[in-house]
N, C-alpha and C positions, 0 to 999 in steps of 0.2 A: 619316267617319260609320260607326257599326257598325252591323250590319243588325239589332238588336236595336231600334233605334229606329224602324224601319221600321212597327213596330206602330204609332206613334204618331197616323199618318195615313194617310190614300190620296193618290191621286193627282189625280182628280177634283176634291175640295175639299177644300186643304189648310189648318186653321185655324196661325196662326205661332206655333206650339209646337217648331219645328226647335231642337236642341239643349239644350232643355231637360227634355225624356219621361225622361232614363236621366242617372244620372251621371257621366261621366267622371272618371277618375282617374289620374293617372300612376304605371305601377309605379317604385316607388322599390327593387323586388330588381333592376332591370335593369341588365346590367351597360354600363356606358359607360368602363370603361377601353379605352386603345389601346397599343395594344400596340407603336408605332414613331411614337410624335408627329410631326406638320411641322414644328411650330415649337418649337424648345428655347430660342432666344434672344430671335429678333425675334417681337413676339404681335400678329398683324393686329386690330386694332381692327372689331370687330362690334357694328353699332347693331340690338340687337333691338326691333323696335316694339311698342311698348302703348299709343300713343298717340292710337288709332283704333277704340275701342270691340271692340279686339280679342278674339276668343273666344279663342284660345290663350294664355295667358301664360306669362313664365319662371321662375315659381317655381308653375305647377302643370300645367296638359297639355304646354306643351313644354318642362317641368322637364331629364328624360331629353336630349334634344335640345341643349339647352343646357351641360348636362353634359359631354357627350359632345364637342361642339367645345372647350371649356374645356379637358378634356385632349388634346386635341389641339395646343392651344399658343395658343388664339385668347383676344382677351381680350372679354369679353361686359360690355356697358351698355346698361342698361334707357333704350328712348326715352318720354316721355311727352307730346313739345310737338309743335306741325304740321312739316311739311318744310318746311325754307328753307336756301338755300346754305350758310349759313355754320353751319351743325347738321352740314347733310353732311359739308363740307367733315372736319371731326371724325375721320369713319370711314373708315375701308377698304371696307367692306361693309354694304350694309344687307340684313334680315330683315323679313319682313313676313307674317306667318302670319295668316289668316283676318280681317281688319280687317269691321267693319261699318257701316251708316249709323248715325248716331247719332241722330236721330229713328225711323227702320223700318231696320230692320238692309237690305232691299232698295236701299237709295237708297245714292249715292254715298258710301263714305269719305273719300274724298279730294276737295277743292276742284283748279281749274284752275290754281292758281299751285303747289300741292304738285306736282302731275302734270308740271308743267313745270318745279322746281325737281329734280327728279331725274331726268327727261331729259337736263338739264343737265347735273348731274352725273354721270351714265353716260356721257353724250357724250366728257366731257372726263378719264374716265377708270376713275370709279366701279363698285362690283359692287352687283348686286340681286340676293336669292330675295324671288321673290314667290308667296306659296301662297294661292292663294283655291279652297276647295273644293265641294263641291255649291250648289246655292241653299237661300239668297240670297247665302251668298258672292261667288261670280262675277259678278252686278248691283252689288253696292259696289266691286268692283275691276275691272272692267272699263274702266273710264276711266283709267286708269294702264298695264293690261298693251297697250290699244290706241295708246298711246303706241310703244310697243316692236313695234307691227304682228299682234300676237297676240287673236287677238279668241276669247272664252269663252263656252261655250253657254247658260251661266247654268243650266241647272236640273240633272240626275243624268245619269251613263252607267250601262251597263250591256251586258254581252254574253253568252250563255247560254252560247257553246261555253267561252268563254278566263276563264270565271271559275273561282275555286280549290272545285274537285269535293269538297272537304273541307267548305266552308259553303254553305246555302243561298241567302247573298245572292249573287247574279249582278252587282254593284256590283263585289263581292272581287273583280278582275280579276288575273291574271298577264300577266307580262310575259317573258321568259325565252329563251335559246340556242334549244330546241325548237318555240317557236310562233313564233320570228323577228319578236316583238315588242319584241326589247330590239333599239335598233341601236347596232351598233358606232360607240364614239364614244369620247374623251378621258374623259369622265366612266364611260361602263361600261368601260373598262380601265384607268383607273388609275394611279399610277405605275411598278407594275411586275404580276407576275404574282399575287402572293402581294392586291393590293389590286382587283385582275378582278369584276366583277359578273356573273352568272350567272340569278339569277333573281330578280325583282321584286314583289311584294304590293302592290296598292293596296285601300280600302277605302272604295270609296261617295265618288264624286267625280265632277264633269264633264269634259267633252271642249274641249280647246284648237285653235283654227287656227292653225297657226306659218305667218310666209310664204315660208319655206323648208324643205320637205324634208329637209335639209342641217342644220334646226336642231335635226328631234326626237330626243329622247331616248327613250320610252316611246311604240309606237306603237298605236294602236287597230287592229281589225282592221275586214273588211269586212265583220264579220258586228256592232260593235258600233252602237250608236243612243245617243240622246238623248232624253229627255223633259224638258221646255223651259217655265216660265209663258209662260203667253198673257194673262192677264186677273190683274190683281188690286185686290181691293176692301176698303171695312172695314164693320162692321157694330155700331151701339151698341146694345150692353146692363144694363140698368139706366139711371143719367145718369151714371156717373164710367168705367164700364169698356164697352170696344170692340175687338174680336177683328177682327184679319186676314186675310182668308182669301186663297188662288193655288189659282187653276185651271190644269191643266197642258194644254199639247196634247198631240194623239196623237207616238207613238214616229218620231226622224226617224234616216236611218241617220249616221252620225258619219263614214264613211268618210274618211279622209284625215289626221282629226285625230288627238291624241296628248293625252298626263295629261303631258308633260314634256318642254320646250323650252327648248335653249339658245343664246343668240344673242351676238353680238358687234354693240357699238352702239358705234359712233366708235370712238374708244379704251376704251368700257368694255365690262361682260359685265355677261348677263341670264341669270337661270334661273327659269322659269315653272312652276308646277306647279300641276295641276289637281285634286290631293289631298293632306290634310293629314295622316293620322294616318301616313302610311306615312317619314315622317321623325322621328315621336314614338313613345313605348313607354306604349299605357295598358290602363287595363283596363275593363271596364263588366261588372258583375255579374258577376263574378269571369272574366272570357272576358277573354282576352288579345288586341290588336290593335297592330300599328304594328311595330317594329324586334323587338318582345319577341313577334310570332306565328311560329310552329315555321315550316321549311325557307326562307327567304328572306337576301335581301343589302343589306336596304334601311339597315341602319346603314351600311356599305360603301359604299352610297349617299349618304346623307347628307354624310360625310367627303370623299368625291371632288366632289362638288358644291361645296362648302366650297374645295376644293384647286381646282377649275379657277376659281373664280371667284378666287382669291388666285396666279392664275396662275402655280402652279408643277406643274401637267400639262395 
């Protein structure tokens, strides 16, 4: 989320105008070439999902994203039908960016036999990114990442010190070598030196519980919080139309949690992420956000995410 939207509502009484105040766009000047591909020969098969009332798609906010693994040697297809084993079975990796209920974008995306058709198949060997971002994302996919022990705070973070001092949303969190937010891991170093993560941008996202220490990637500090629905109701207006509204509780401290977890399940791997634009490159009213905003390593990111779940780092 950019903090441009942030005008759209308060926090108090939020009507469900989330994601639709500002337009999104993906910059198409961004560059997504790579400069030393993974795959020249063999192309891991990647199930991107759309098949979930998804906000992100791959032919427009996660255009750039998609791109970008494409040359990297991966081969990308578009999902549109529910999970079930023999869909999986298909891919090497699945994708799953921002899904939402399909009656109230709040309520689950996923049914219990999809939640447990790809448990399954992570168990038995399978890769997931699953990116569910501020709310109401996090309330639709939280029945899936708590499968994998990872439980989401469902509403926004936020931290005053460790956000990027260049923009006024306190969302923009850093992650980076200096605030000892980024932890050393396979995914921030990479294959070799030249592919080292360094410093991270997120933008307006909630906070994840991993149940290991061991698993996070992106850690929150102790200075960051959460602000969380506590109540939410609908209200008719006129007879055909009926507005949404969330009330949020007060700020609770986040301490512990993380925007980015990565886990080993049986024989497969999970990568959990608590923010979405910081793997895409877009723009909103001509302001740059994601892979495409100045000083960060979050395309570097993406790629190495991509490589440890296709386990060759």
């Amino acid at each position: 989320m950019h903090p441009l939207k942030k005008h759209c509502y308060t926090l108090a009484l939020l009507p469900m105008l989330l994601l639709s105040c500002t337009d999104q766009e993906p910059d198409l000047e961004f560059n997504t070439k790579v400069d030393a591909p993974a795959f020249l020969a063999n192309h891991p098969h990647v199930l991107f999902d759309e098949g979930h009332n998804n906000f992100h798609k791959s032919f427009s906010t996660y255009r750039p994203f998609v791109e970008l693994i494409k040359n990297d040697g991966y081969a990308v297809q578009v999902n549109k039908k529910p999970f079930d084993p023999e869909l999986l079975d298909r891919c090497d990796i699945l994708v799953i960016a921002n899904a939402k209920g399909k009656e109230r974008k709040y309520e689950p995306a996923f049914t219990e036999s999809e939640c447990e058709a790809v448990h399954d198949w992570i168990e038995a060997g399978g890769a997931l990114l699953l990116i569910a971002d501020h709310y109401p994302m996090g309330s639709a996919a939280k029945d899936l990442s708590e499968k994998f022990g990872v439980r989401m705070s469902e509403g926004f973070t936020e931290d005053s010190l460790h956000c990027d001092k260049s923009s006024t949303d306190k969302g923009q969190l850093v992650f980076d070598n200096v605030n000892g937010l980024l932890m050393d891991c396979p995914i921030t170093r990479g294959r070799n030196a030249d592919e080292g993560i360094h410093r991270i941008v997120t933008f307006t996202g909630q906070s994840l519980s991993a149940p290991d220490s061991n698993a996070i990637v992106l850690k929150l500090s102790p200075h960051a919080y959460d602000t969380a629905p506590d109540s939410i109701w609908q209200r008719k207006h006129l007879i055909f139309f009926t507005n949404t509204y969330t009330r949020f509780a007060d700020p609770k401290p986040a301490l512990g949690n993380c925007q980015a977890a990565a886990l080993e399940i049986g024989a497969g791997r999970v990568v959990i992420l608590g923010e979405a634009a910081m793997l895409t490159a877009q723009i909103v009213q001509g302001i740059k956000f994601g892979m495409n905003y100045p000083n960060n390593d979050n395309k570097q990111l993406a790629l190495n995410i991509l490589h440890w779940l296709s386990r060759i780092i």
